[in-house]
RODREN-631396 format. One line per 3 residues: their letters; for each residue x negated, y, z negated of N, C-alpha, C. Coordinates in nm, 4 decimals. Atoms other than C-alpha are relative to their C-alpha. Layout:
# RODREN-631396
A = X Y Z X Y Z X Y Z  ...
# end
This chain:
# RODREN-631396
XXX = -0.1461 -0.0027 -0.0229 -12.7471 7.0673 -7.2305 0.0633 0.1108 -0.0834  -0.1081 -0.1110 0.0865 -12.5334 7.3458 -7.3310 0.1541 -0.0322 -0.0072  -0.1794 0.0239 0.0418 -12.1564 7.2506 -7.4967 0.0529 0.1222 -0.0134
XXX = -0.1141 -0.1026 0.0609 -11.8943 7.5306 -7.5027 0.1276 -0.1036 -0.0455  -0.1377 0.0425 0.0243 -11.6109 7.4294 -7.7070 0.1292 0.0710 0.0161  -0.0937 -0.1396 -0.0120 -11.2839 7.6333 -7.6524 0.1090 -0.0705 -0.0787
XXX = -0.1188 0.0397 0.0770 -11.0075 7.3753 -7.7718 -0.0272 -0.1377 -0.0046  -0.0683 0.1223 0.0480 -10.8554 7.0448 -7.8833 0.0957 -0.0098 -0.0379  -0.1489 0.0282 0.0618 -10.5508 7.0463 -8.0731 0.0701 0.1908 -0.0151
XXX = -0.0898 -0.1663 -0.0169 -10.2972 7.3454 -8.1064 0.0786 0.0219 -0.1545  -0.0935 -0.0205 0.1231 -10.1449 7.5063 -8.4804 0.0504 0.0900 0.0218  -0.1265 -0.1491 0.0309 -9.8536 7.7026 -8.5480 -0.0254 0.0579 -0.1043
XXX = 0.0111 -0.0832 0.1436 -9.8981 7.9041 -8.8240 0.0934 0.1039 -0.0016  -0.0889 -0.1772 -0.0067 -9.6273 8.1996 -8.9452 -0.0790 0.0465 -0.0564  0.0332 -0.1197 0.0285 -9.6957 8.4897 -9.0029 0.1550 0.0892 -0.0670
XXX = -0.1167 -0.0825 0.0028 -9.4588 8.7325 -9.1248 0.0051 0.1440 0.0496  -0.0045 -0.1259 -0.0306 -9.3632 9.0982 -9.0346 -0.0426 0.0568 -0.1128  0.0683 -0.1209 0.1399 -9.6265 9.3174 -9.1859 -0.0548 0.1695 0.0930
XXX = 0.0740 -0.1184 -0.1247 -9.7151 9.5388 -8.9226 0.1162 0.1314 0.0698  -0.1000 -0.1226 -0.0130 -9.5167 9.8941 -8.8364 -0.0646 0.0340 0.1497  0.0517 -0.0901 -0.1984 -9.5115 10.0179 -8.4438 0.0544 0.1733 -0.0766
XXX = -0.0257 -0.1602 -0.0409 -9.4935 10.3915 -8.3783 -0.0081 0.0363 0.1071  0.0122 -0.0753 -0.1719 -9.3759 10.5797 -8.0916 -0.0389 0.1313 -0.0276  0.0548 -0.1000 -0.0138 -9.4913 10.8916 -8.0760 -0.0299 0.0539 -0.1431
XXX = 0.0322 -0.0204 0.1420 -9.6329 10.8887 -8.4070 0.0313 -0.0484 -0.1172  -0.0769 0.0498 0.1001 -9.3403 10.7937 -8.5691 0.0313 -0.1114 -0.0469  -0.0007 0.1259 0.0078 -9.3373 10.4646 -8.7408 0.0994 -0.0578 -0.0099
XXX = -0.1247 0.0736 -0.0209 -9.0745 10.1939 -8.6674 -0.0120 -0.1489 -0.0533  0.0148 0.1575 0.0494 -9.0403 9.8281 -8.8234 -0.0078 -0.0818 0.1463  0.1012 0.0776 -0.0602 -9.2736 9.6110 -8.6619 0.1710 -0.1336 0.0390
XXX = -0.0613 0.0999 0.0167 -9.1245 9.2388 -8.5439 -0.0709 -0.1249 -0.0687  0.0736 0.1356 0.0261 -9.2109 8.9060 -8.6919 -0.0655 -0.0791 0.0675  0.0657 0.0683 -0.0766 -9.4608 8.6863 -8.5331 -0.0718 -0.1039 -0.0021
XXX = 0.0804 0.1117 0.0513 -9.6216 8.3601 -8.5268 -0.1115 -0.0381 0.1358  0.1192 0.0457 -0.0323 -9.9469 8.2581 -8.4289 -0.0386 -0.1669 0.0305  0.0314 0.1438 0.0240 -10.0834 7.9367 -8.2767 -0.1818 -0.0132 0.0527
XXX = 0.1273 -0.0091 -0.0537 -10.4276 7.8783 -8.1962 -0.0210 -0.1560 0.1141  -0.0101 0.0394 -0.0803 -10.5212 7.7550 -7.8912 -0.1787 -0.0928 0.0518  0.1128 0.0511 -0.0033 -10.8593 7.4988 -7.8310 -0.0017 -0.0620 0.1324
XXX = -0.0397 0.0976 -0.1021 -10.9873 7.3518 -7.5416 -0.1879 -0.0497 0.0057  0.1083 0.0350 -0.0249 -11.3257 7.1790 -7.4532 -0.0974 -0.0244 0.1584  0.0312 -0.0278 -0.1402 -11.5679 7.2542 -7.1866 -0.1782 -0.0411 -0.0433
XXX = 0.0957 0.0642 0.0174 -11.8894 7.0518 -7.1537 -0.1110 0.0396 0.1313  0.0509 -0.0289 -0.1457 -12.1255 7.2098 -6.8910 -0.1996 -0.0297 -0.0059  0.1961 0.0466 -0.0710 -12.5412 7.0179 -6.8189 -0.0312 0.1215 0.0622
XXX = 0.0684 -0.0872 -0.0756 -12.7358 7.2262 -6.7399 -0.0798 -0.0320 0.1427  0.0125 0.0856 -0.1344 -12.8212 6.9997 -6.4409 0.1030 0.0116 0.1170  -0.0981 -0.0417 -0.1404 -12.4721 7.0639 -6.2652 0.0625 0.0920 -0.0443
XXX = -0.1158 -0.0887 -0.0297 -12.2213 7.3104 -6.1946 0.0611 0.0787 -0.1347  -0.0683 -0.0299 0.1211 -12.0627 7.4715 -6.4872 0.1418 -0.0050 0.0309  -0.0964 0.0103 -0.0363 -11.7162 7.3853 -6.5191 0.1250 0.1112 -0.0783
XXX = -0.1060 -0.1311 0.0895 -11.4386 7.6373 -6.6414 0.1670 -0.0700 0.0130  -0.1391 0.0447 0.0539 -11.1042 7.5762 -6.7512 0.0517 0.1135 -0.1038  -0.0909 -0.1049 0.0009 -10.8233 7.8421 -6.7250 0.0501 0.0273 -0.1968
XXX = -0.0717 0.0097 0.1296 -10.7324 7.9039 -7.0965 0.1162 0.1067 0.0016  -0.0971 -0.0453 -0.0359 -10.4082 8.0521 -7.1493 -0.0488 0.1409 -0.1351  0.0324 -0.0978 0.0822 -10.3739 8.3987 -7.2516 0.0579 0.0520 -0.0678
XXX = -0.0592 -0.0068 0.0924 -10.2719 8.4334 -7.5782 -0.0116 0.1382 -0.0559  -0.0745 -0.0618 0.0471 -10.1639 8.6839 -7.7597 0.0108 0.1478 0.0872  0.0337 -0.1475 -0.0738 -10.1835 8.9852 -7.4339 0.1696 -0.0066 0.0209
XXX = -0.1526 -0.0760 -0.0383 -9.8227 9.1473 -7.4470 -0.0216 0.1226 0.0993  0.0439 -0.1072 -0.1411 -9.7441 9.4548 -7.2056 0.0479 0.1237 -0.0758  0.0412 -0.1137 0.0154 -9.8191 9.7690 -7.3311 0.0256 0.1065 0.0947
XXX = -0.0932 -0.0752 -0.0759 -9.5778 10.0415 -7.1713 -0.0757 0.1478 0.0001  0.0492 -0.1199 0.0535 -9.7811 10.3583 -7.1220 0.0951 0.1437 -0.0004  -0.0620 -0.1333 0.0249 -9.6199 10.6902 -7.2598 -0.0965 0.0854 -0.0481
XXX = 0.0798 -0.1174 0.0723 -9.7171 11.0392 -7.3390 -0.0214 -0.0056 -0.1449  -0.0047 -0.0113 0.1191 -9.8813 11.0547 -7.6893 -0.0669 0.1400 -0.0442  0.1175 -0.0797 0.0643 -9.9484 11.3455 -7.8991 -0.1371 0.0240 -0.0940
XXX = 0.1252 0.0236 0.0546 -10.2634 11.4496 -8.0380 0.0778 -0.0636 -0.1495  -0.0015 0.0440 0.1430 -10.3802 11.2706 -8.3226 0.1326 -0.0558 -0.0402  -0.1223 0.0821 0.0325 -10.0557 11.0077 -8.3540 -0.0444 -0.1235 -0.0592
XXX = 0.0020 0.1228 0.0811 -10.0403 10.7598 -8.5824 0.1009 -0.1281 0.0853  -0.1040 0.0899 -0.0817 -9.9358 10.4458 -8.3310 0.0155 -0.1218 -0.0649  0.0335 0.0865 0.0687 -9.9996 10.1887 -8.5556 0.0106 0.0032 -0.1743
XXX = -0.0011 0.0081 0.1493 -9.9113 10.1713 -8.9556 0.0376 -0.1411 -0.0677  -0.0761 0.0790 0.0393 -9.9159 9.8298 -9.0549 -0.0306 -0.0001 -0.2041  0.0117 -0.0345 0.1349 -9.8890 9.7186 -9.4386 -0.1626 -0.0152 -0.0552
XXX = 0.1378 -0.0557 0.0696 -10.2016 9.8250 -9.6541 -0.0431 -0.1591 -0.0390  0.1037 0.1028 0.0575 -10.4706 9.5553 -9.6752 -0.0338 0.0285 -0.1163  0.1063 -0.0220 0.0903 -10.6505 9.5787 -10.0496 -0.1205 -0.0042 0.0377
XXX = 0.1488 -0.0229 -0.0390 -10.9791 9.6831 -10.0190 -0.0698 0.1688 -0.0132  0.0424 -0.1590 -0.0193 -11.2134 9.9955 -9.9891 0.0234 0.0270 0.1689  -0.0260 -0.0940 -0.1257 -11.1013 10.2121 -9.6393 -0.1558 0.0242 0.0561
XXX = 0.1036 -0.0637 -0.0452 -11.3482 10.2684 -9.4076 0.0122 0.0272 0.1526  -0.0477 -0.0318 -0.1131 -11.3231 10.4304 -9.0844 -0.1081 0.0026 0.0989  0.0858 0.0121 -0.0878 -11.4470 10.3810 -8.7372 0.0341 0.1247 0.1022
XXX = -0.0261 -0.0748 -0.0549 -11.4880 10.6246 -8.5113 -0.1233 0.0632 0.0954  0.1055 -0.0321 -0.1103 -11.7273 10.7251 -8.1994 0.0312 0.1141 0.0296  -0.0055 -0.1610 -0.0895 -11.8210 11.0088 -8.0133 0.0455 0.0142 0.1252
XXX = -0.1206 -0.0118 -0.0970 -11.5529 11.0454 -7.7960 0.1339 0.0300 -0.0132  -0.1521 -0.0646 0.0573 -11.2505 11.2599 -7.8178 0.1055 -0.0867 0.0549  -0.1177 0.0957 -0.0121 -11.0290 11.0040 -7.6677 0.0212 -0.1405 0.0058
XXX = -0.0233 0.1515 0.0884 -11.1136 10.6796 -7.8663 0.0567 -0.0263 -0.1111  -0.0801 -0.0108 0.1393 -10.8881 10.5808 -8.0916 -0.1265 -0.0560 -0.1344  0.0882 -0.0006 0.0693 -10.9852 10.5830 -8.4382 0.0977 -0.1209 -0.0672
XXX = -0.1110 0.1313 0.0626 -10.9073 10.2546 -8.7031 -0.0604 0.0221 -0.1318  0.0525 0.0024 0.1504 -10.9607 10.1824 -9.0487 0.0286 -0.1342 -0.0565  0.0356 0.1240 0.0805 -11.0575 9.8688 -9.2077 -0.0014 0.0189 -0.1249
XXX = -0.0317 0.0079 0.1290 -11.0147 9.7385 -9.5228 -0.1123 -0.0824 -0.0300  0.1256 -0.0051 0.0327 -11.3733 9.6788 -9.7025 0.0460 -0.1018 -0.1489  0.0558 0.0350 0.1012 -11.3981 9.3838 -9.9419 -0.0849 0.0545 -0.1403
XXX = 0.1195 -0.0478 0.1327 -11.5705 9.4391 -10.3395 -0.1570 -0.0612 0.0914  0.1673 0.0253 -0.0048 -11.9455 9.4216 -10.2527 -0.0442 0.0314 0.1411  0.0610 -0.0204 -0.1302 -11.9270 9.5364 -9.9115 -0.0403 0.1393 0.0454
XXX = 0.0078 -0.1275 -0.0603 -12.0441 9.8272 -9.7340 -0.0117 0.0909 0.1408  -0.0346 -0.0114 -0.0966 -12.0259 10.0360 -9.4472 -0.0817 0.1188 0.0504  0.0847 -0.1632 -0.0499 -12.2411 10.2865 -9.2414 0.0606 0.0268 0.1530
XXX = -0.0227 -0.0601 -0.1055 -12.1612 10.4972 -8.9146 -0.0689 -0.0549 0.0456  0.1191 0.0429 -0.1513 -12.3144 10.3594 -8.5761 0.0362 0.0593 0.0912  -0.0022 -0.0281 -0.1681 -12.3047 10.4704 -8.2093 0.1528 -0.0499 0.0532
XXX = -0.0491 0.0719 0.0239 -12.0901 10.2020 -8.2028 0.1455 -0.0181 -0.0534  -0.1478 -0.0345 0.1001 -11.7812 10.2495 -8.4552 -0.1035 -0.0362 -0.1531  0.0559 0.0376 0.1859 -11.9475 10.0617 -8.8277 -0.0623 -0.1274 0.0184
XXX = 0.0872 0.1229 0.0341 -12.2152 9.8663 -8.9132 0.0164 -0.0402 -0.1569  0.0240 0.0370 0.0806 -12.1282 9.6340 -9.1999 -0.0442 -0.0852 -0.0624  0.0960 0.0972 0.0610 -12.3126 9.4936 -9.4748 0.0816 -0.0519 -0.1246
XXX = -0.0551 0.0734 0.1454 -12.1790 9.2277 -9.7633 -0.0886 -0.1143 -0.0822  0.0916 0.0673 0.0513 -12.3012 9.0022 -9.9967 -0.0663 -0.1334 0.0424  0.0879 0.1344 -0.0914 -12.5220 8.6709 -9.9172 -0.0085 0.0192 0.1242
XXX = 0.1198 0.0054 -0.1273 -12.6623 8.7756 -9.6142 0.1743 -0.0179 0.0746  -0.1031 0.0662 -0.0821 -12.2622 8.8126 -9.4568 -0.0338 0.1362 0.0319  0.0032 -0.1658 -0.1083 -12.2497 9.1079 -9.1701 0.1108 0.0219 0.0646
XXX = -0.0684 0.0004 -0.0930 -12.0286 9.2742 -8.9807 0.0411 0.1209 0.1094  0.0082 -0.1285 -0.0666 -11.9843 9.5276 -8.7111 0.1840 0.0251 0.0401  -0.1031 -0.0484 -0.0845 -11.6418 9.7427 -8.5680 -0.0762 0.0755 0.1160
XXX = 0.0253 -0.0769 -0.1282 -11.6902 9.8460 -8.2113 0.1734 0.0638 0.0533  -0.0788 -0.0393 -0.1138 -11.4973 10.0671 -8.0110 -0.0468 0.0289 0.1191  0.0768 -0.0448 -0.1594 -11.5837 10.0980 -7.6218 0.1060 -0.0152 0.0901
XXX = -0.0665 -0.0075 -0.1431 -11.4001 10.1816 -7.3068 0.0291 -0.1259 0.0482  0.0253 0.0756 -0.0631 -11.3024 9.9523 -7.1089 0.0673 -0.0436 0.1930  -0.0944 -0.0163 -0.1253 -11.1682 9.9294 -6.6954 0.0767 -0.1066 0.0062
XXX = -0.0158 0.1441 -0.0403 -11.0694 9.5301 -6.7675 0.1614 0.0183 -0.0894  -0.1574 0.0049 0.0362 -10.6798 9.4460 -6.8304 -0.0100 -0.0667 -0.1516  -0.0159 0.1140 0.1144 -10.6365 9.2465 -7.1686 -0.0657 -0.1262 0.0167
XXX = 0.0337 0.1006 -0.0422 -10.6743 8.9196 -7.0396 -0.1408 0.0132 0.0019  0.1463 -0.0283 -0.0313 -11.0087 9.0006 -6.8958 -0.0713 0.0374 -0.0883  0.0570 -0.1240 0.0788 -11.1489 9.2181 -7.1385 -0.0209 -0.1187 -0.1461
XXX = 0.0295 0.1396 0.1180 -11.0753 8.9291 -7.4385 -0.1087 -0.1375 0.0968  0.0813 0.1571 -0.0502 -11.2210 8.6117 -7.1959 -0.1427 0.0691 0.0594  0.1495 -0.0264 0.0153 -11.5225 8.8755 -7.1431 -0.1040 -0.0311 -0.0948
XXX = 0.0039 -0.0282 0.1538 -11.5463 8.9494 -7.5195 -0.0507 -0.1671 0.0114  0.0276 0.1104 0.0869 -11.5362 8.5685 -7.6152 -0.1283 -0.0731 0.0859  0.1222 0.0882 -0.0495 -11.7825 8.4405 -7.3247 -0.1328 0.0582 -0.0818
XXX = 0.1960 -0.0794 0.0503 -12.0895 8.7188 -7.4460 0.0332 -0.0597 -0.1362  0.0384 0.0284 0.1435 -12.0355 8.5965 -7.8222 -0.0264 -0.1387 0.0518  0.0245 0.1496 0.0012 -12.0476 8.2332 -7.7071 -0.1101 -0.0436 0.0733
XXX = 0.1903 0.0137 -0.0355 -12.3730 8.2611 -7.4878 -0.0766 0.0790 -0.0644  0.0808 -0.0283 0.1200 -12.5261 8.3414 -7.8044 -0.0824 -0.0801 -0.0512  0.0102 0.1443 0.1130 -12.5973 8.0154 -7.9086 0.0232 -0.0823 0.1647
XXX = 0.0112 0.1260 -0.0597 -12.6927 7.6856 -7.7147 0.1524 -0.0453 0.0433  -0.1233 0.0722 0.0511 -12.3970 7.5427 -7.8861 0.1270 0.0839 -0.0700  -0.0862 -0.1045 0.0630 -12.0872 7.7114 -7.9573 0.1887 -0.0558 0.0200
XXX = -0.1314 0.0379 -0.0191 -11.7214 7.6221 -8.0621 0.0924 0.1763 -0.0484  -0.1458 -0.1037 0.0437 -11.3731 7.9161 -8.0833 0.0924 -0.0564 -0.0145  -0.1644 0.0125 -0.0242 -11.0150 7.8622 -8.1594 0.0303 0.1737 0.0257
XXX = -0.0824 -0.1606 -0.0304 -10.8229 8.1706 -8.0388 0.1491 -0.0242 -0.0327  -0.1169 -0.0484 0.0375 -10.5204 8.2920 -8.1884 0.0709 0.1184 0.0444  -0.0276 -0.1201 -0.0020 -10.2867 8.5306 -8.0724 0.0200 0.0677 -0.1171
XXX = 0.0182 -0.0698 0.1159 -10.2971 8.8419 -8.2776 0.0465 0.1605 0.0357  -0.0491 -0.1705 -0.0512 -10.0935 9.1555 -8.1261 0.0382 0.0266 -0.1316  0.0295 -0.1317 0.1366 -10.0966 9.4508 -8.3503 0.1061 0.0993 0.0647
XXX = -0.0735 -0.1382 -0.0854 -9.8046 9.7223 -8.2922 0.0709 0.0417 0.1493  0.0026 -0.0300 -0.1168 -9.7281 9.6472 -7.9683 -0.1383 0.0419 0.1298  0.1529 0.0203 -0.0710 -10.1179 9.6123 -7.8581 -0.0219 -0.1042 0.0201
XXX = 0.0370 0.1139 -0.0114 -10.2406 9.2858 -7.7264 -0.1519 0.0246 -0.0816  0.1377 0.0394 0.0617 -10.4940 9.1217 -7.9424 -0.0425 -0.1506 0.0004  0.0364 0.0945 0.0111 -10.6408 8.8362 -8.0410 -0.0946 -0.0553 -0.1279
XXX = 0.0636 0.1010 0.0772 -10.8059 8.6186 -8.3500 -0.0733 -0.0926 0.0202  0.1343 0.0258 -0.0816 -11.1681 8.4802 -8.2369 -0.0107 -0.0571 -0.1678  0.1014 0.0838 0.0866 -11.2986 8.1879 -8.5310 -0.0831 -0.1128 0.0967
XXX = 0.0763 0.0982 -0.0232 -11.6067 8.0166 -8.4240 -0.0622 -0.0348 -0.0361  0.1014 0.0671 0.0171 -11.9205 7.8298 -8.4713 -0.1205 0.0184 0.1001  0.1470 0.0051 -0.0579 -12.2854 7.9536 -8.3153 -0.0734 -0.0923 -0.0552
XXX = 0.1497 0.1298 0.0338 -12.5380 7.6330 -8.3445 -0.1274 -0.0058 0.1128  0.1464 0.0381 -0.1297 -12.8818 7.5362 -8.1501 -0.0824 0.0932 0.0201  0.1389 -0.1218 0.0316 -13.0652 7.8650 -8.2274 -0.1038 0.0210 -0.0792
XXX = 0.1211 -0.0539 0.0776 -13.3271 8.0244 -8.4123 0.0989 0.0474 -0.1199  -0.0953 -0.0717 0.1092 -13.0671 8.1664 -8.6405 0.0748 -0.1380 -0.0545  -0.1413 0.0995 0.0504 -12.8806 7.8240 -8.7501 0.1079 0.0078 0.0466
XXX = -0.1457 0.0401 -0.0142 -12.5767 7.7306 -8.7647 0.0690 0.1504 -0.0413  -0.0834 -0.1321 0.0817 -12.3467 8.0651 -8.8299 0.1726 0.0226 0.0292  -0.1819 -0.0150 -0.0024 -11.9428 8.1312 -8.8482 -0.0173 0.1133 0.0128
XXX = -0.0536 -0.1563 -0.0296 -11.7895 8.4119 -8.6952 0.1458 0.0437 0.0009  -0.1453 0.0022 0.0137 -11.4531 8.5845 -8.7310 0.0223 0.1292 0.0815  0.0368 -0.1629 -0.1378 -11.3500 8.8666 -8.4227 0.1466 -0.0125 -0.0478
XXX = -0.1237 -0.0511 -0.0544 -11.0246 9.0612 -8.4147 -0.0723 0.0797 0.1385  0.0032 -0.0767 -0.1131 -10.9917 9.1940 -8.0986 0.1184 0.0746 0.0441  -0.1616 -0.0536 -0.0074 -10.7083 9.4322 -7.9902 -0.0406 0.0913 0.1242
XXX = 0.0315 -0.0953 -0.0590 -10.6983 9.6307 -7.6751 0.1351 0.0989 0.0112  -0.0362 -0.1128 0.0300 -10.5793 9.9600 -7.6801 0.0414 0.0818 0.1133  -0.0061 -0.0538 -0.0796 -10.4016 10.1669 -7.4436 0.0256 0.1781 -0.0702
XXX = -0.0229 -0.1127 0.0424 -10.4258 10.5505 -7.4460 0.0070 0.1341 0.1087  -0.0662 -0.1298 -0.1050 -10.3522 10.9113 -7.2548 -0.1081 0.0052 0.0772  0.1000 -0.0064 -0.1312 -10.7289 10.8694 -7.0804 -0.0613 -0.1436 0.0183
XXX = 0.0309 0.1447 -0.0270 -10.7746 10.4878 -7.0463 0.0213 -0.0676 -0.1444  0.0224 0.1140 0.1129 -10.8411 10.1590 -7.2412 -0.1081 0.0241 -0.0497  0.0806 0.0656 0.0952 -11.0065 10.0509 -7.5000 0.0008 -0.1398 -0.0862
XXX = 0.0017 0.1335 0.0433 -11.1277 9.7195 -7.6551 -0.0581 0.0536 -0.1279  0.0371 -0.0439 0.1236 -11.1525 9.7572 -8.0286 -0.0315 -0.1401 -0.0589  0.0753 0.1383 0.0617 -11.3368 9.4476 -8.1866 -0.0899 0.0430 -0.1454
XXX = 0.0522 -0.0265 0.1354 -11.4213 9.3898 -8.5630 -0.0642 -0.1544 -0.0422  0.0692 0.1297 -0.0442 -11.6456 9.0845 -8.5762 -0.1171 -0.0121 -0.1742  0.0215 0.0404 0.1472 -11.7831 8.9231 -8.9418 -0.0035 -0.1387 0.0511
XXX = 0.1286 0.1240 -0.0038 -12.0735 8.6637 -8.9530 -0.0773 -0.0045 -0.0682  0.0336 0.0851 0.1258 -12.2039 8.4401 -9.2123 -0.0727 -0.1324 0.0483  0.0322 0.1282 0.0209 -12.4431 8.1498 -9.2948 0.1582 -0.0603 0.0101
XXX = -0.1530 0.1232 0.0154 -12.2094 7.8356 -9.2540 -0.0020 -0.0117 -0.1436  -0.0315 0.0389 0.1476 -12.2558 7.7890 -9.6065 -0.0029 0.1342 -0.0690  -0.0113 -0.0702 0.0683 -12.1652 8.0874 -9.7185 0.1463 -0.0169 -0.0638
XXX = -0.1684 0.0320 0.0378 -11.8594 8.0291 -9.9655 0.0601 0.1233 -0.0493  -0.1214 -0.0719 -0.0371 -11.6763 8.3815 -9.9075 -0.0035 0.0478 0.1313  -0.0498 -0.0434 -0.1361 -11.7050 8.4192 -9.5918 0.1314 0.0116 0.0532
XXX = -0.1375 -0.0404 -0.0180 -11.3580 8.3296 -9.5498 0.0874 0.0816 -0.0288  -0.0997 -0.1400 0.0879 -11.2021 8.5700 -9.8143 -0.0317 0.1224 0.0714  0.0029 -0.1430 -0.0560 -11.3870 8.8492 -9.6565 0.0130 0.0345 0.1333
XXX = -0.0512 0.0222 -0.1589 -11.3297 8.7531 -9.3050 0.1443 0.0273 -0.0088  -0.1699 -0.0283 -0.0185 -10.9322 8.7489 -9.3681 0.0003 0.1402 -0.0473  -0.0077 -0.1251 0.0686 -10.9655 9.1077 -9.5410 -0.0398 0.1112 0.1154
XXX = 0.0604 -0.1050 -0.0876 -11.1893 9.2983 -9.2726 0.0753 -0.0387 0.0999  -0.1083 -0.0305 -0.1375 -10.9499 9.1396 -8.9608 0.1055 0.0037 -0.0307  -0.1422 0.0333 -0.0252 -10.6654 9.1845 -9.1171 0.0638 0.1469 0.1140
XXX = -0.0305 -0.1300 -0.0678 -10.4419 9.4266 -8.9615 -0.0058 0.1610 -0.0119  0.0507 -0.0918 0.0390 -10.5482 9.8054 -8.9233 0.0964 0.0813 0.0585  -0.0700 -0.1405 -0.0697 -10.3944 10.1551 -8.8566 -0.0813 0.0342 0.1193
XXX = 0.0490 -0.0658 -0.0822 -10.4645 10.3073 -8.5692 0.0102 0.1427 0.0257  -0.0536 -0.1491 -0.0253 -10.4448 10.6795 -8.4377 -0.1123 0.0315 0.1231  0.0792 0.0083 -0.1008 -10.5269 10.7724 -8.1372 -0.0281 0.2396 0.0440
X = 0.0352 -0.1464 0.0435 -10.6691 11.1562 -8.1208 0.0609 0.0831 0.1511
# end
């Protein structure tokens, strides 16, 4: 039998205004925003049918496309603490981001955007990749491939727009593998720009018993700059 969990109960959480939009570079005070996370439960035998259930789509706002110039800073929100580390592929028209790097963590170039490494065995990668799928789509892609990872697998999703980008806040639970039990923490944000989308995902995974996973999970998704080249 394979369980997906998606929800159960629903939290509000505030947030406050930390995050700066920019139009054509130029940065403008962000708005305030609150977050609720959204659960639902989906039980599918592997004997019948798999059943699905519509989840609502949280945090995809609408993203107005305009001309940007090179290299614009569309995104300045306030400075995470941490060490900077930047992602960035081979492709002149993927935007580039910059994460904020926990003490003890580290960070190497990939194909990819950054492969990172922290202490007790915690990991975590930034991707950037194309993508033809709207928001909506593009996140309920995202969260199915991490969740047929694992036998067993619970998410809450949070909305999590960035700047006037739809995003999203991905905490779950992979169980029933070869790997254990493991916690995961995804920002996801998709990205619009002068030659298509992009889905930018920053994803940090830990033993369940690892006791900072959380600290360094809130640090690497918090919110990032963007610039789009």
């Amino acid at each position: 039998m394979r369980v997906l969990v998606l929800a159960a109960a629903v939290v509000t959480v505030g947030v406050t205004g930390g995050c700066t939009e920019t139009s054509a570079g130029h940065p403008v005070a962000g708005p305030t925003s609150s977050r609720q996370a959204a659960m639902t439960t989906i039980t599918s035998p592997a004997t019948s049918p798999s059943t699905t259930e519509e989840m609502p789509a949280m945090g995809v706002t609408t993203t107005l496309p305009d001309t940007v110039p090179p290299d614009a800073l569309v995104c300045l929100p306030t400075a995470t603490p941490g060490t900077p580390a930047t992602a960035q592929i081979d492709d002149p028209s993927a935007p580039r981001i910059v994460v904020a790097m926990p003490a003890g963590w580290t960070a190497a170039p990939a194909a990819t955007g950054l492969t990172l490494t922290g202490p007790d065995g915690m990991t975590g990668t930034v991707t950037v990749a194309k993508t033809a799928l709207d928001p909506t789509a593009a996140f309920e892609k995202y969260t199915d491939d991490v969740s047929d990872q694992a036998p067993i697998s619970s998410v809450s999703v949070l909305p999590a727009e960035i700047c006037g980008y739809s995003g999203q806040q991905l905490k779950g639970v992979l169980s029933g593998g070869q790997a254990g039990k493991q916690v995961y923490e995804d920002r996801i944000v998709h990205v619009w720009t002068n030659d298509g989308d992009y889905l930018i995902v920053v994803h940090v995974a830990a033993a369940e018993t690892s006791p900072a996973f959380d600290a360094a999970a809130e640090t690497l998704t918090a919110d990032f700059p963007i610039t789009l080249p």
